[in-house]
C-alpha positions in Angstrom: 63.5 -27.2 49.5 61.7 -30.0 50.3 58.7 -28.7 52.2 58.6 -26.2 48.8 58.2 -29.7 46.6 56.1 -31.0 49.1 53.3 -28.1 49.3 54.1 -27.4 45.2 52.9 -31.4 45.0 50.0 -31.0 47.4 48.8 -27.4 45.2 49.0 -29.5 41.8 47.0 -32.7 43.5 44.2 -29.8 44.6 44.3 -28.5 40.9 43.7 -32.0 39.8 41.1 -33.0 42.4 38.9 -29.7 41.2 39.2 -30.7 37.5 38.0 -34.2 39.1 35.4 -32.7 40.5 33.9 -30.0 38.0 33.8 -33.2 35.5 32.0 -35.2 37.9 29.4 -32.4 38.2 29.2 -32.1 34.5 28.8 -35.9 33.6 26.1 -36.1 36.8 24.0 -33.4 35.1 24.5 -34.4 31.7 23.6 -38.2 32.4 20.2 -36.5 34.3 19.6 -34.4 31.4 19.5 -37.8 29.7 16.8 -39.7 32.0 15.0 -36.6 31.5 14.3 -37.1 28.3 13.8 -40.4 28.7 16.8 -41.6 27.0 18.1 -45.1 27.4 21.8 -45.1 28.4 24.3 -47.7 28.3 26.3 -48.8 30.9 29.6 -47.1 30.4 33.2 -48.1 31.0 34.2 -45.7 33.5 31.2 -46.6 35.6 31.6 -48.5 38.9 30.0 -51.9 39.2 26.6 -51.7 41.1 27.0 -47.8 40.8 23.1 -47.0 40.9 21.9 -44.9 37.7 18.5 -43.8 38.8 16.5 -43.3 42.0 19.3 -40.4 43.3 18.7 -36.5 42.5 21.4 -35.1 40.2 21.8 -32.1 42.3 22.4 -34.7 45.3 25.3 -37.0 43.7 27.0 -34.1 42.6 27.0 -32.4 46.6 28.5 -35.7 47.5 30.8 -35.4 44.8 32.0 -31.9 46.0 31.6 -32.5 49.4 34.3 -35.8 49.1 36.2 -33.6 47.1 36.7 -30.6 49.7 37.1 -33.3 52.6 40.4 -34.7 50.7 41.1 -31.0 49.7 41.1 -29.9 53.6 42.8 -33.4 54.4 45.9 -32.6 52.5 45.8 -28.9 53.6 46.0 -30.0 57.6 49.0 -31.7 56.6 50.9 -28.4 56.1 51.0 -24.7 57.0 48.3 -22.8 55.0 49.7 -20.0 52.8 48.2 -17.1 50.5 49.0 -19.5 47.5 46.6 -22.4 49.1 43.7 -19.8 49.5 44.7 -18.4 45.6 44.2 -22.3 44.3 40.8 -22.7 46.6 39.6 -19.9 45.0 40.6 -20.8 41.4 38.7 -24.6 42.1 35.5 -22.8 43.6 35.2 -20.2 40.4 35.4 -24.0 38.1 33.2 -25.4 39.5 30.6 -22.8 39.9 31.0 -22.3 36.0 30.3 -25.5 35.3 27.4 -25.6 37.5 26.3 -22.5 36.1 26.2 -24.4 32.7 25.0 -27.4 33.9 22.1 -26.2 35.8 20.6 -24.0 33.3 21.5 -20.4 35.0 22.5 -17.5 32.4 24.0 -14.2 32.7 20.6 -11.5 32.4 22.1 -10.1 29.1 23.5 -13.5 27.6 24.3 -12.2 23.7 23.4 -15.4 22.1 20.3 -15.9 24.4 18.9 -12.6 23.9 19.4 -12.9 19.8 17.7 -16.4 19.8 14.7 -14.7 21.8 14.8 -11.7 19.5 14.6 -14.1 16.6 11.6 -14.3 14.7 12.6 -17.1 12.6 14.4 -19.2 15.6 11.6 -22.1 16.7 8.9 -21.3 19.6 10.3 -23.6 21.6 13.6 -22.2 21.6 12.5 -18.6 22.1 10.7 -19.7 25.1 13.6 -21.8 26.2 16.1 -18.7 25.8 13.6 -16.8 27.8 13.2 -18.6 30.8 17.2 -19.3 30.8 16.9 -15.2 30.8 14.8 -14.7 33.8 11.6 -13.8 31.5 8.1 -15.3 32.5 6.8 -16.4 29.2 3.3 -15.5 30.8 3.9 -11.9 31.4 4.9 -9.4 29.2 8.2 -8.1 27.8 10.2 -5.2 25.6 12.6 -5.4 23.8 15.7 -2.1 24.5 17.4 -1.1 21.3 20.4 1.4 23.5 22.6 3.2 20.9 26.0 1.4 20.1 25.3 -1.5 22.5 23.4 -5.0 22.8 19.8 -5.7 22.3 18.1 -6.6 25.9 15.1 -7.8 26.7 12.8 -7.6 29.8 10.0 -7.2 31.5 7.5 -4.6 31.2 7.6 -2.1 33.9 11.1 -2.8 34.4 12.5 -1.1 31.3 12.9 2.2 33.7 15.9 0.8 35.2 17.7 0.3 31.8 16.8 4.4 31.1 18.7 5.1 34.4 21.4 3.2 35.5 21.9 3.6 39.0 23.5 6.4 40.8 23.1 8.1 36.8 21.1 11.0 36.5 17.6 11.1 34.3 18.7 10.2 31.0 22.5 10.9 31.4 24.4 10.2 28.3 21.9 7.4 27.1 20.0 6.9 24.2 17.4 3.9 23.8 14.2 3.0 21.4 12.1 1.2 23.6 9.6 -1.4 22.1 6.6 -1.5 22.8 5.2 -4.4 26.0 4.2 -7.9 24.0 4.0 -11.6 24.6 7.0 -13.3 24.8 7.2 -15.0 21.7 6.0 -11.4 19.9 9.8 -10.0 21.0 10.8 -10.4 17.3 8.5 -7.2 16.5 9.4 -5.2 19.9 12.7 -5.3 18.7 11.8 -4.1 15.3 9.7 -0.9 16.6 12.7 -0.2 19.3 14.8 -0.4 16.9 13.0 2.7 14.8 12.6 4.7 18.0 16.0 4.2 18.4 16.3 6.4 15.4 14.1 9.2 16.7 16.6 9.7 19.6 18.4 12.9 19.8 21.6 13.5 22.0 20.2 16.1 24.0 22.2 19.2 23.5 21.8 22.6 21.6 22.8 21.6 18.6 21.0 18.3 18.6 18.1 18.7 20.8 15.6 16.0 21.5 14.4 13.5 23.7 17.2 10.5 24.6 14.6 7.9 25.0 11.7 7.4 22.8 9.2 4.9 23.4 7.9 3.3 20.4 4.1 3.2 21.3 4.1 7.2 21.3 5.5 7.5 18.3 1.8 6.9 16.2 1.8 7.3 12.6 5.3 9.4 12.3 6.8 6.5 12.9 6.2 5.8 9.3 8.7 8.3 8.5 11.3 5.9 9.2 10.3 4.1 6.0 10.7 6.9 4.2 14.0 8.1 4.9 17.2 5.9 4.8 19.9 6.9 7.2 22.9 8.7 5.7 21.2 8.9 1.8 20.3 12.4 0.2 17.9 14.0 3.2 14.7 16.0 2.0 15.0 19.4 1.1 13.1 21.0 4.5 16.0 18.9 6.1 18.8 20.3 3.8 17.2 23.4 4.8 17.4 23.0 8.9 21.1 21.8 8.3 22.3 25.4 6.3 20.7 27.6 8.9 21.8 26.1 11.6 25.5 26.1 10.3 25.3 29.7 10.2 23.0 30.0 13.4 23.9 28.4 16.6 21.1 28.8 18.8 18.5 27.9 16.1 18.5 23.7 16.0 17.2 24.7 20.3 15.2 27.6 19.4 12.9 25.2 17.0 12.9 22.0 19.1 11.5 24.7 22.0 8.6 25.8 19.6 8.0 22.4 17.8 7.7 20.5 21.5 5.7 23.0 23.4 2.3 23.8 23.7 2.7 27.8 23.3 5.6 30.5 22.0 5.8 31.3 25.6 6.2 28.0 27.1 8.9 27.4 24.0 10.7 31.0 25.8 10.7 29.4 28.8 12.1 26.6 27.6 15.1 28.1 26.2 15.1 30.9 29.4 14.9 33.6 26.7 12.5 36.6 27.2 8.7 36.1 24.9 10.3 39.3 22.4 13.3 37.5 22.0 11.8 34.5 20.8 10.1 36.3 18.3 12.9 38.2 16.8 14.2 34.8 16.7 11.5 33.3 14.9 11.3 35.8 12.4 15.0 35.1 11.2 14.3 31.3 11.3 11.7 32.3 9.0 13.7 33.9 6.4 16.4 31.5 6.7 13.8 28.2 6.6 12.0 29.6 3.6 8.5 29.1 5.5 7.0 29.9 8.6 6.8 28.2 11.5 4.6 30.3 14.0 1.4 28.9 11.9 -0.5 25.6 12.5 1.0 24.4 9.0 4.1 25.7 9.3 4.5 24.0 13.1 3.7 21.2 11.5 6.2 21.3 8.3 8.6 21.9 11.2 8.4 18.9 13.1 8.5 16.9 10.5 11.4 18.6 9.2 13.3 17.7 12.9 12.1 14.6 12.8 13.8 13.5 9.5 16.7 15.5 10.8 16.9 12.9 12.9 16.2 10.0 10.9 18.4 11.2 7.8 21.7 10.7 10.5 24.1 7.7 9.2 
């Protein structure tokens, strides 16, 4: 019983000397945060006499700090038997303090939520867009896009890089992800990235027969139909050619990937060979799409009407 109230005692003194020590750390950077700015500060209370405020790097009084810290926390250790509990409380005091130093040092998680909205955010000040990039891992002279994924956070990074956000890794091309992707600005030009990723976003399709489309759209390709976007609001009334895609392919299952096939290709047989189905097929196809649509669809203007007509499709979704 005694050795138990003697190690429990010794397990709350290492608690207590890790709080110690993460506030030490704090204070230490907050006080050279302050000389930093060139701010005059007082002596304080809880300052030792002759304690020296300047002339010592903060990064150095606080590895003293810890250092003095860990000697009295391997001191009172020695004194017993180690056990799985000592290693548990080690572990706890090592995750504080690298929290704090985290904060204290300026290092942020690469999709921070409240960093990436302040950086996305025309009307947040320069300096605090530039701030929330470089506390992101941005270089404010190089140049960056801004991710709009479907149903998660907004991220922001750097141009070329943008691939690795399309495929996660070990994920195959595209696999279950849909993304607008801005288009590569400044820094401080995020604000409108976001904005144009945000209307590919709305171009995405989820990539199945019934829904057919590309998952990521990039917002520099989309030209002049991205002005479609303003046109039609998301879950309002959708235009009649769209009302019109909707009925036929109620009744018609392989017609939403039969259209997408000719709309996206360059020829009716490259859209066969798209959809594995022989050239005569595709006609017979087409022919009932026709009288279902209401217009055709193998001329110049009526390829047209129809990919504008899937385009809304997709914008017209809630």
């Amino acid at each position: 019983m005694r050795a138990d109230s003697a190690r429990s005692a010794s397990h709350l003194a290492d608690i207590d000397r890790a709080g110690a020590v993460a506030q030490a750390v704090e204070t230490d950077h907050a006080r050279a945060a302050a000389d930093a700015n060139g701010t005059h500060r007082p002596a304080a209370a809880h300052d030792a006499p002759g304690t020296a405020r300047t002339g010592a790097a903060p990064d150095t009084m606080t590895t003293d700090r810890v250092r003095a810290a860990h000697n009295k926390v391997d001191v009172g250790h020695a004194r017993g038997a180690s056990s799985v509990v000592d290693a548990v409380i080690l572990e706890r005091a090592a995750g504080v303090l690298r929290l704090v130093l985290d904060r204290t040092r300026g290092r942020a998680p690469a999709d921070d939520p409240a960093l990436v909205e302040t950086l996305l955010d025309g009307t947040a000040p320069e300096a605090a867009r530039l701030h929330a990039a470089r506390r992101l891992g941005l270089d404010p002279a190089l140049p960056a896009r801004a991710l709009a994924p479907l149903n998660e956070r907004p991220r922001a990074v750097p141009a070329g890089a943008e691939t690795d956000a399309v495929v996660p890794a070990g994920a195959e091309a595209g696999a279950g992800v849909r993304l607008g992707v801005g288009p590569a600005v400044p820094v401080l030009e995020l604000p409108r990235s976001w904005a144009e990723a945000h209307i590919a976003l709305r171009f995405t399709a989820e990539g199945t027969p019934q829904d057919p489309g590309p998952r990521v759209v990039y917002a520099e390709e989309l030209g002049g139909i991205a002005l479609l976007a303003d046109l039609v609001v998301p879950g309002a009334e959708p235009p009649p050619d769209v009302r019109a895609l909707e009925t036929a392919a109620a009744s018609t299952p392989w017609l939403p990937a039969t259209l997408h096939a000719v709309a996206s290709t360059a020829s009716l047989r490259a859209a066969a060979a798209e959809i594995n189905v022989h050239h005569s097929t595709l006609q017979d196809r087409l022919a009932h799409a026709e009288h279902l649509l209401g217009w055709p669809v193998r001329t110049p203007q009526g390829r047209l009407r129809l990919q504008l007509a899937l385009a809304m499709r997709h914008l017209a979704r809630p």
